[in-house]
MIRO-288336 format. One record per residue (C-alpha): residue in three letters; x, y, z. Coordinates in pm, whole numbers, padded with zeros to 5 digits, always signed. Each point is the difference from the previous one (the first is absolute). Example, Ala and Ser with C-alpha at 12.3 -4.5 7.8 and 13.67 -1.06 7.14 Angstrom:
2
ala+01230-00450+00780
ser+00137+00344-00066
***
This chain:
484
unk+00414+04652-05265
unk+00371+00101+00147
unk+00158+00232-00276
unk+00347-00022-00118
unk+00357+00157+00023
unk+00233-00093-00236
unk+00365+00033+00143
unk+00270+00037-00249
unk+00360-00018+00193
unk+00008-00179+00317
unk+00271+00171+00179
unk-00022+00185+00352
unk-00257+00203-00125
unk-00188-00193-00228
unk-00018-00256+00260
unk-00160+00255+00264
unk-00211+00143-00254
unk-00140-00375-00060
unk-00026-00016+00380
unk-00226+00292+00070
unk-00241-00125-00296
unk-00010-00371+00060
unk-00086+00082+00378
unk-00216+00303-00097
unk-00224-00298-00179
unk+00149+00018-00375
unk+00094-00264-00180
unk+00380+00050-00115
unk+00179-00142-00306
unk+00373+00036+00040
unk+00269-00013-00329
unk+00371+00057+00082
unk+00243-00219-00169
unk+00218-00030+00335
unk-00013-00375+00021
unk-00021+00092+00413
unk-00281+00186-00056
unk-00177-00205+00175
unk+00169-00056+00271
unk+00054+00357+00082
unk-00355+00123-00071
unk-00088-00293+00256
unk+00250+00160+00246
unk-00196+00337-00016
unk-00348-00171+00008
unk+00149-00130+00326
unk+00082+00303+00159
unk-00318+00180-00122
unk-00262-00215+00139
unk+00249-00015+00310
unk-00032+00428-00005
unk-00324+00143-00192
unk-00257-00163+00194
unk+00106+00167+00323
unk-00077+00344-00147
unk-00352-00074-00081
unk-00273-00019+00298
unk-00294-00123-00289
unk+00099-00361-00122
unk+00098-00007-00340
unk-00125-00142-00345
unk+00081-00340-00112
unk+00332-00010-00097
unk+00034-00017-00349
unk+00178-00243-00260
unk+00385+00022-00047
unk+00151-00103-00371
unk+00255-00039-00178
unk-00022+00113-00359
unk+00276-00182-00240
unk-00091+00328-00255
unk-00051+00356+00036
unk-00325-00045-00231
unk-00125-00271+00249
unk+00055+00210+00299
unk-00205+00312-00113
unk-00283-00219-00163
unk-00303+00095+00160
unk+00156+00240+00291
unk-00174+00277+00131
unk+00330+00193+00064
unk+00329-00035-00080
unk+00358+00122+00191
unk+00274-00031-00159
unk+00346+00010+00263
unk+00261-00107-00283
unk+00419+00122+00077
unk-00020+00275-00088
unk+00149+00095-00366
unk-00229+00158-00198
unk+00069-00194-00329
unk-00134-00304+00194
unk-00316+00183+00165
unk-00095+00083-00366
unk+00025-00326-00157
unk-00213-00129+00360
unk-00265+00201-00105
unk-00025-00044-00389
unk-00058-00325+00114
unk-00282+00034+00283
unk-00123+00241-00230
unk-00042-00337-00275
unk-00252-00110+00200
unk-00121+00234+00260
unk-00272+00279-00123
unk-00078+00292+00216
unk+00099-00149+00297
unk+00226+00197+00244
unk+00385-00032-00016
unk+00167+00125+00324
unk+00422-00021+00025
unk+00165+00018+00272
unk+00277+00207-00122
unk+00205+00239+00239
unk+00130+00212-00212
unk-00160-00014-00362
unk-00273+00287-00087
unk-00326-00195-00157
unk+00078+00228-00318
unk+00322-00228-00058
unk-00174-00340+00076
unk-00265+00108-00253
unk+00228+00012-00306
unk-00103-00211-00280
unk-00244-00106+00184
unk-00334-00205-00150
unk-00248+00184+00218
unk+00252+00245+00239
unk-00339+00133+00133
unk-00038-00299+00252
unk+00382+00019+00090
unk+00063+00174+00339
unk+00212+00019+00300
unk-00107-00177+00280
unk+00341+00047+00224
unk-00036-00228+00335
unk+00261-00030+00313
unk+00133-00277+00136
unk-00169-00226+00210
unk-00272+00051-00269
unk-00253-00245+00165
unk+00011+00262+00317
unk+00112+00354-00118
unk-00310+00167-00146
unk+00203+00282-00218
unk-00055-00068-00347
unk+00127+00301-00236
unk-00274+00042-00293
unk+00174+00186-00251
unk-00185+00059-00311
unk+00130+00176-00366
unk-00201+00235-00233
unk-00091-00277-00202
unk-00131-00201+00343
unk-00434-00110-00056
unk-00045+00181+00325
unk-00309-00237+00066
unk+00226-00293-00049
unk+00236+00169+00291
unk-00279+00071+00176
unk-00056-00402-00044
unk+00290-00075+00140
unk+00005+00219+00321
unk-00315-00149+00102
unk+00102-00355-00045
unk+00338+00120+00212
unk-00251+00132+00238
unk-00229-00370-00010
unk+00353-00197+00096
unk+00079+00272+00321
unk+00262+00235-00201
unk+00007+00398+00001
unk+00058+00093-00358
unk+00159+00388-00010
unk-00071+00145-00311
unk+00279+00177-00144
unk-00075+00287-00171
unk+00281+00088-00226
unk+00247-00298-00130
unk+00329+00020+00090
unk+00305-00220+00029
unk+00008-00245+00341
unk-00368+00182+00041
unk+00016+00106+00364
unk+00084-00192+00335
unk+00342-00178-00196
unk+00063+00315-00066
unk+00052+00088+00384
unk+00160-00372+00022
unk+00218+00090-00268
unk+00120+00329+00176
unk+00035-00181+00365
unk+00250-00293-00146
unk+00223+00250-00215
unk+00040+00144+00383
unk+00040-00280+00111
unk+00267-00119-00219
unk+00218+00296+00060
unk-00044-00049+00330
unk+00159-00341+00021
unk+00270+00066-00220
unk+00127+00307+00156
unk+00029-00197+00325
unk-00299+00200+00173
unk-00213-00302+00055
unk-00060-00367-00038
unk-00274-00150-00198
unk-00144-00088+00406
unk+00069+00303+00146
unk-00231+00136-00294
unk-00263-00194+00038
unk-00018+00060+00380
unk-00009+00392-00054
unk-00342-00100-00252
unk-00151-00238+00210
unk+00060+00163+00376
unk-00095+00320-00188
unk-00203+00146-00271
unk-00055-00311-00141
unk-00284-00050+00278
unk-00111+00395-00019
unk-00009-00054-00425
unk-00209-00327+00042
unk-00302+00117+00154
unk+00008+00390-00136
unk+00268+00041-00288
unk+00159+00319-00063
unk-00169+00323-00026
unk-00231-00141+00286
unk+00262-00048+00231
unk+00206+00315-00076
unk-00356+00161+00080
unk+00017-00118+00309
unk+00428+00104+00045
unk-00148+00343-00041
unk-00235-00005+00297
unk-00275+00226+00059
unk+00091+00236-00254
unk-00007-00290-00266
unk+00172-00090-00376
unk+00060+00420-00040
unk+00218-00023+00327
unk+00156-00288-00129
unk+00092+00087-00336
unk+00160+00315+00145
unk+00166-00111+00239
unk+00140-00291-00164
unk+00026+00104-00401
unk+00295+00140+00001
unk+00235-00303+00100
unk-00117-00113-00384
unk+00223+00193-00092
unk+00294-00152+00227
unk+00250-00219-00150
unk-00146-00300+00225
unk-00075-00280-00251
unk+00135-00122-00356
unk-00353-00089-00160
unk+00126+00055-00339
unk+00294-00121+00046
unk+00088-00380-00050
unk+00234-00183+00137
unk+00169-00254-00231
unk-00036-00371+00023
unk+00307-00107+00032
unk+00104-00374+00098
unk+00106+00178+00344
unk-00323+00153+00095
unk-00203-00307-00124
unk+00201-00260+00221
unk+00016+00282+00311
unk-00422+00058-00023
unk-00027-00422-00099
unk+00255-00092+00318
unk-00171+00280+00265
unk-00320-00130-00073
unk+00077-00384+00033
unk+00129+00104+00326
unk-00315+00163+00094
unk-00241-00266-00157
unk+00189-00306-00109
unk-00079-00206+00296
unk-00363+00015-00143
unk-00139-00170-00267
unk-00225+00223-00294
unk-00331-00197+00106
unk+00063+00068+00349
unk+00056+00383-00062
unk-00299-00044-00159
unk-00186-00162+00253
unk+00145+00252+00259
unk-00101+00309-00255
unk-00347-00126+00029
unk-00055-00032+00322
unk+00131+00359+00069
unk-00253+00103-00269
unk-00251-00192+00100
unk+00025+00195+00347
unk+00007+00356-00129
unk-00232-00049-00233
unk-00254-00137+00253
unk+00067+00311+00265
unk-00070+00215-00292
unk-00326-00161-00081
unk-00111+00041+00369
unk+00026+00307-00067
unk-00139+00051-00342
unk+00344+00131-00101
unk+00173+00057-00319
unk+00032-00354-00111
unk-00207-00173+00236
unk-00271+00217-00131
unk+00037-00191-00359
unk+00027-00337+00216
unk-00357+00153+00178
unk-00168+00057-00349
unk+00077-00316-00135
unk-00147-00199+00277
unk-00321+00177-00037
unk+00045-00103-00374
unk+00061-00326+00093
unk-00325+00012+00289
unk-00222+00112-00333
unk+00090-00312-00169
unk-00058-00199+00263
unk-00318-00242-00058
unk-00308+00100+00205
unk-00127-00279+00193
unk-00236-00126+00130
unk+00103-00387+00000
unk-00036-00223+00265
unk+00356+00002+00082
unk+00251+00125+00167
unk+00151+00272-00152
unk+00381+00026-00112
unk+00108+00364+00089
unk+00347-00012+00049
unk+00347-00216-00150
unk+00299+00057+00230
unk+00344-00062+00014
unk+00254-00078+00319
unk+00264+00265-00051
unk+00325-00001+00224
unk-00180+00283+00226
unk-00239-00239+00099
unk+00122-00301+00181
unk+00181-00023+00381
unk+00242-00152+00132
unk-00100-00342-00097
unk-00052+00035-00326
unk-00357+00073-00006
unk-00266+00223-00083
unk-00024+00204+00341
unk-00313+00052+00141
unk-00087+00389-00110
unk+00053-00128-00356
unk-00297-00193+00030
unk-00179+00266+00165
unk+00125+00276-00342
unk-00122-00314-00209
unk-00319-00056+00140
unk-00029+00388-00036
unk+00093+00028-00382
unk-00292-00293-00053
unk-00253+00247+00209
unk+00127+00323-00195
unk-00052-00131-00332
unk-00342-00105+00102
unk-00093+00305+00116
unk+00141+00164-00303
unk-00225-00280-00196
unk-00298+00155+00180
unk+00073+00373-00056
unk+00185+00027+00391
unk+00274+00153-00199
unk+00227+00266+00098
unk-00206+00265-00184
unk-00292-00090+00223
unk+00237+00008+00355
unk+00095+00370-00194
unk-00392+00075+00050
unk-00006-00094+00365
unk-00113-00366+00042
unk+00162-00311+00062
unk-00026-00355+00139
unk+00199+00002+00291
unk+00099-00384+00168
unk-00120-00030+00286
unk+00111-00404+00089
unk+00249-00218-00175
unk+00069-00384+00127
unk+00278-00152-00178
unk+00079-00350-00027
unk+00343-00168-00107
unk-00073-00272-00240
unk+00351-00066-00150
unk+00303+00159-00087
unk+00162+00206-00273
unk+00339+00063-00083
unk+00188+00217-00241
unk-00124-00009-00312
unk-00317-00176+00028
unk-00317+00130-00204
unk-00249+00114+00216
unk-00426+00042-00106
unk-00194+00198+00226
unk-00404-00103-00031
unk-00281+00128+00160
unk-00339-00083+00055
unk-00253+00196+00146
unk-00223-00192+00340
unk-00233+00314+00056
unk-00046+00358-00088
unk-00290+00288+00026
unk+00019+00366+00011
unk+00287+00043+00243
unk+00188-00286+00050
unk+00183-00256-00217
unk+00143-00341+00122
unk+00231-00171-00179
unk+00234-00335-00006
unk+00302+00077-00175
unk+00173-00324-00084
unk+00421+00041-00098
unk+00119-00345-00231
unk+00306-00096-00113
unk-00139-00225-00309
unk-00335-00132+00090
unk+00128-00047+00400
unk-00076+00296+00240
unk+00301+00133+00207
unk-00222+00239+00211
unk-00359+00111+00008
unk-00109+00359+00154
unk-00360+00058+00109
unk-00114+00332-00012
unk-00310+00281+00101
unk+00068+00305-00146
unk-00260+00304+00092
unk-00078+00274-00253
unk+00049+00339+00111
unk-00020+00338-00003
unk+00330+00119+00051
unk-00085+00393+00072
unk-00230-00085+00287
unk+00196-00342+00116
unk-00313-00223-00001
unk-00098-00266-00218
unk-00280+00094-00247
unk-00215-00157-00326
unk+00299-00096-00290
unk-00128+00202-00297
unk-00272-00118-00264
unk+00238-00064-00288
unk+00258-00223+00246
unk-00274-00228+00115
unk-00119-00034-00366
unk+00299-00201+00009
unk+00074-00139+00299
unk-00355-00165+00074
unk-00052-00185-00324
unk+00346-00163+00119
unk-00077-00060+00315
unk-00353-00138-00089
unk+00228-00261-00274
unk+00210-00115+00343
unk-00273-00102+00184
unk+00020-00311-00213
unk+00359-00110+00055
unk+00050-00203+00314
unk+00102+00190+00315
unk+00390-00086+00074
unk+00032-00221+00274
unk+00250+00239+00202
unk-00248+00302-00031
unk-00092+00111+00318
unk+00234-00167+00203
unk+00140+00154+00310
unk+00373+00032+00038
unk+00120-00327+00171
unk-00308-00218-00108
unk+00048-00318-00030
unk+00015-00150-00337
unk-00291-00270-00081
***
C-alpha cells in the first residue's frame, strides 16, 4: 500500500516537494488556501514528469495519488510524513504546526525553512520532538540537497526516520550538526548576493554580466566538487596546505563587503528589477524552468556516468528503486524502462533521431541486467554482457514529448549468451523494436565465459517463463526482408 505525504503550502517548493513524492510512488495530499493552487501545483507536476524521469535508468514506482485537502487536519490524516513549506513568518509556521500536531502523532514534520533554526520552529510546540528542518533547493523534484537540521530536543530516531524516507524518494539529506541561523549552503547564497548587490549598484556589473562570471566559471568547478575540493586542487601537487598559504592572506584584503548591506532603496530595486528583465524578460518563468531542467538534467546525468557527487545519489537510488522492483517470472514481457522525448533527442524533422532509439533500447537492456544482478558492481568485479548484434526496426515515429515504454522479452538464453527482443511503444503501439545477442564475458582475459551462479539464478527462471509468450513476428528477420 503507497504511503502518504501530506503537503501543507503549495508554493514553488511545496509544489516540488509534492513532485518528488507523488513520482517517487507516495500518495500526496496538498492544503494551501491559494485558490490557484491547483493550477500551479499542476504546472510543476508538468514539468516534473517532463524532467525526473530522465535521471533515473530503473523505471519508477506507480505514481502516486495527488489531493487537495480543503483542511490542514484532512491533509495530515493518515500521512506517513509531513513538510511543511509555509511563507515564511514564524508566527504562521507555529500556528501550522499546532495544528498538524491536532491530529498527527509521532509522525515526522520536516519545514522547509531557509533561515529558521528547528529550536525556533519548536516553540510552543505539542510534540517539538518530531519538528525538524528538512531545508530543500529549488527544483526540488531534481536537486537532491535536503538540509536535516535537528535541535536538542529532536527524537533522533524520528530524524533518523526522516533521512531515510528522503533517501527512499532519491534526496541526500546532510545532517547538520550544530543549529544555526540559514543552517549552511544559504548561508554561502546569502554571502554571494550581498556581493552581488554591491556590485550592481556601484556600477561594477550588471545582474548578466554576473551571472556569466558564475556560470562560464566556478559555477561549473563548484557543481561537481564544491569548495575546499576544488581549492585542493588550485593548490596542485602540494595540496590544501599550499593553498591556504598561498592564498590566506588576501582574507584579509579589503576585496568584498560581506557584512556590509547595501540598502534597498526604490533605486536599486527598479535598477536590479529593469537589468534583469533585460536579461530574461523575453522568457516566460515556465520556460526558464523548462530550460533550467534540461541543463540539469544534462549535468546531472554526466555526473552519474561517472558516479559523481550528485549523480552518485541519482546511482543509489536506482539501485533502490531495482530492489523494489517485482521479481518475475511471468509470462510476459517485461516493462524495464518509461522514457521521455526531451529537446536533445529529435532531428531536424522533428523526430526522435535514430541513436535515441538505439540509448532507449539500451536503458530497457540495462535495467534488465541490473534486474538480474548485471549491475555495475558486478562489471566492477570483471564480467559483463557485452552486445554482440543489434537489428533495429522503425515501427513509427515519436516526437517531442511523447512517453516512451521500453519492454523486453527474453527468446533464448544459457550460460553465455542472452537474446533478447526489446520492443519501444508509444501507448500500446511500438515505434521501434531492437533484437539483440549479448555474450557474457570475462573482461580481464577478453573472451566470453559461464555468467556467474547467482545471475543465472535469475536470468533462467525468466527465460524459462518466455518460452511461453509467442515469438514476435519480426524476430529474426534480416535487414531488408520483406514484410509478410
Amino acid at each position: 500500500m503507497a504511503r502518504k505525504a501530506a503537503i501543507i503550502g503549495g508554493g514553488v517548493i511545496g509544489g516540488g516537494w509534492a513532485a518528488r513524492f507523488l513520482l517517487n510512488g507516495w500518495n500526496v495530499a496538498v492544503f494551501d488556501p491559494d485558490p490557484e493552487a491547483e493550477r500551479k501545483i499542476g504546472e510543476v507536476m508538468a514539468n516534473a514528469r517532463a524532467a525526473l524521469p530522465a535521471l533515473s535508468d530503473v523505471p519508477l514506482p506507480p505514481e502516486g495519488t495527488l489531493s487537495f485537502a480543503g483542511t490542514i487536519t484532512e491533509a495530515v490524516e493518515g500521512a506517513d510524513y509531513i513538510q511543511e513549506s509555509v511563507s515564511e513568518r514564524l508566527e504562521l509556521k507555529h500556528r501550522v504546526f499546532a495544528q498538524i500536531q491536532q491530529s498527527s502523532h509521532g509522525v515526522p514534520i520536516g519545514s522547509s525553512t531557509s533561515g529558521f533554526k528547528p529550536s525556533e520552529l519548536q516553540e510552543n510546540a505539542a510534540d517539538p520532538s518530531v519538528i525538524l528542518v528538512a531545508h530543500p533547493f529549488n527544483p526540488v523534484y531534481l536537486l537532491p540537497l535536503a538540509e536535516v537540521v535537528p535541535s536538542p530536543k529532536s527524537d533522533a530516531k524520528v530524524v533518523e526516520k526522516a533521512k531515510e524516507i528522503l533517501r527512499e524518494i532519491g534526496m541526500f539529506p546532510l545532517h547538520v550538526r550544530k543549529e544555526i541561523d540559514a543552517h549552511i549552503a544559504d548561508r554561502f547564497l546569502e554571502a554571494v548576493w550581498r556581493e552581488a548587490l554591491w556590485l550592481v549598484k556601484d556600477g561594477v556589473a550588471t545582474t548578466e554580466e554576473i551571472d556569466e562570471a558564475i556560470r562560464m566559471g566556478f559555477g561549473l568547478r563548484w557543481g561537481q566538487m564544491g569548495l575546499f575540493e576544488t581549492y585542493r586542487v588550485a593548490g596542485g601537487e602540494a595540496g590544501m596546505k599550499h593553498f591556504m598559504a598561498q592564498f590566506g592572506p588576501c582574507l584579509k584584503w579589503p576585496w568584498t563587503k560581506l557584512m556590509d548591506v547595501p540598502e534597498f532603496t526604490d533605486e536599486l530595486v527598479d535598477l536590479i528589477a529593469g537589468q534583469s528583465d533585460a536579461q530574461s524578460g523575453k522568457y516566460s518563468i515556465r520556460e526558464l524552468e523548462r530550460i533550467r531542467d534540461g541543463n540539469l538534467i544534462g549535468f546531472l546525468r554526466v555526473l552519474k556516468d561517472r558516479d559523481w557527487g550528485a549523480g552518485r545519489v541519482l546511482k543509489e537510488h536506482d539501485r533502490m528503486l531495482a530492489a523494489q522492483l517485482p521479481a518475475p517470472p511471468k509470462a510476459e514481457a517485461l516493462v524495464m524502462a518509461h522514457m521521455q522525448v526531451l529537446p536533445g533527442w529529435i532531428d531536424y524533422n522533428g523526430h526522435m533521431t535514430e541513436s535515441r532509439y538505439l540509448f532507449a533500447s539500451s536503458e530497457t537492456c540495462d535495467n534488465f541486467l541490473r534486474l538480474i544482478g548485471a549491475d555495475m558492481d558486478y562489471v566492477k568485479g570483471g564480467h559483463s554482457y557485452y552486445t554482440a548484434e543489434s537489428h533495429i526496426i522503425h515501427a513509427g515515429e515519436a516526437k517531442l514529448g511523447d512517453r516512451l515504454t521500453g519492454t523486453l522479452q527474453v527468446l533464448h538464453a544459457d550460460d553465455k549468451r542472452l537474446h533478447v527482443f526489446i520492443s519501444i511503444l508509444k501507448g500500446d503501439e511500438p515505434v521501434a523494436t531492437v533484437e539483440q545477442i549479448l555474450l557474457h564475458v570475462d573482461m580481464k582475459a577478453g573472451k566470453t565465459c559461464a555468467a556467474a551462479p547467482e545471475v543465472l539464478a535469475k536470468l533462467m527462471p525468466i527465460a524459462e517463463a518466455h518460452k511461453a509468450l509467442p515469438k514476435p513476428a519480426s524476430a529474426g528477420r534480416h535487414v531488408g526482408q520483406r514484410r509478410a
